[in-house]
C-alpha positions as CSV (number, residue, x, y, z in Angstrom):
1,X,41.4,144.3,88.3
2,X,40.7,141.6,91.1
3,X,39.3,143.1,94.2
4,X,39.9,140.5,97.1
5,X,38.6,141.1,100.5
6,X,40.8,140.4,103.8
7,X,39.9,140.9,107.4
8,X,37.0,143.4,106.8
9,X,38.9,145.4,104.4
10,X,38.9,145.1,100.1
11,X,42.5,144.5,98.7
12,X,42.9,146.0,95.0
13,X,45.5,143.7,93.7
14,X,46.3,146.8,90.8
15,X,47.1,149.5,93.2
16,X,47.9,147.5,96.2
17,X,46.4,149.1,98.4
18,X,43.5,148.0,100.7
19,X,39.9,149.7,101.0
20,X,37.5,150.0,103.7
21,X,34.2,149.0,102.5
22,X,32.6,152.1,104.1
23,X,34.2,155.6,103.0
24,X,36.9,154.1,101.1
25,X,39.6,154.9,103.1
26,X,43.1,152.6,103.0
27,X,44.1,150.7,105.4
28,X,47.6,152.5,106.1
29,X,45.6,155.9,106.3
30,X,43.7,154.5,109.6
31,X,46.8,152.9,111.3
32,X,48.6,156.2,110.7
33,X,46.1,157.9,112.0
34,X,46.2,154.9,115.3
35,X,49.7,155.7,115.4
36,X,49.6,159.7,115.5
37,X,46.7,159.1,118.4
38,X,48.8,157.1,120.4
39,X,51.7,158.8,119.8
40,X,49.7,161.9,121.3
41,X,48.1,160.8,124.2
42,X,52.1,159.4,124.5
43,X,53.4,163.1,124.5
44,X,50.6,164.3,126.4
45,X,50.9,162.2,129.6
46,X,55.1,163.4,129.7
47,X,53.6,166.8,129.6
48,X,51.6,166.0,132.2
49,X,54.3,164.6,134.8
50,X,56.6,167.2,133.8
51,X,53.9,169.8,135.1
52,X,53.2,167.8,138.1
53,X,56.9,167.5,138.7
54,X,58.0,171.5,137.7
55,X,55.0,172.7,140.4
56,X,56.2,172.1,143.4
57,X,59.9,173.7,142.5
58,X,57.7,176.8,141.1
59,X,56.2,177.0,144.1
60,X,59.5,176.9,146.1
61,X,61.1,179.1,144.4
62,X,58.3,181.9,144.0
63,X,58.2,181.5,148.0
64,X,61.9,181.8,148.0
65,X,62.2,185.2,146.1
66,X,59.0,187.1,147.8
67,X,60.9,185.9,150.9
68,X,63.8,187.7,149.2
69,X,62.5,190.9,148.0
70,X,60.0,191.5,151.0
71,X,61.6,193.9,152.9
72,X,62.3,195.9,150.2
73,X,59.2,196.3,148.9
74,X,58.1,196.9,152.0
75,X,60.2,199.9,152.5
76,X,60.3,201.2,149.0
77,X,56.1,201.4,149.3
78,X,56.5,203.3,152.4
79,X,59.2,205.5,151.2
80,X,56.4,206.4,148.2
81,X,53.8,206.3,150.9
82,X,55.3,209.3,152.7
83,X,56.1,211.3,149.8
């Protein structure tokens, strides 16, 4: 077995995998884990403009459909009112 070390990291020529010299993790476990980081804060910044983007219309619409349904709320709360 011939253990070589490149850029910080130990490369196990029999397994061929390379080894951080700390907790002897590989090296494709950490850029996976890069990747799935990046890819999240990715996902999470679309979430983010499609709430900033769906508020506004919310907002429109809910103002739309009280507008809407007012009166009759209005009316049926005084028909109970009275009774």
């Amino acid at each position: 077995m011939y253990i070589y070390e490149v850029k910080g990291y130990y490369y196990d020529s029999v397994s061929g995998k390379y080894y951080n010299n700390y907790d002897g993790t590989t090296y494709s476990n950490e850029v996976t884990g890069i990747m799935a980081m990046i890819i999240g804060i990715i996902v999470g910044i679309i979430g983010f403009i499609g709430c900033g983007v769906n508020y506004p219309i919310y907002k429109k619409l809910l103002a739309k459909g009280k507008s809407k349904y007012a009166f009759e709320i209005v009316e049926l709360a005084r028909e109970i009112s009275e009774n």
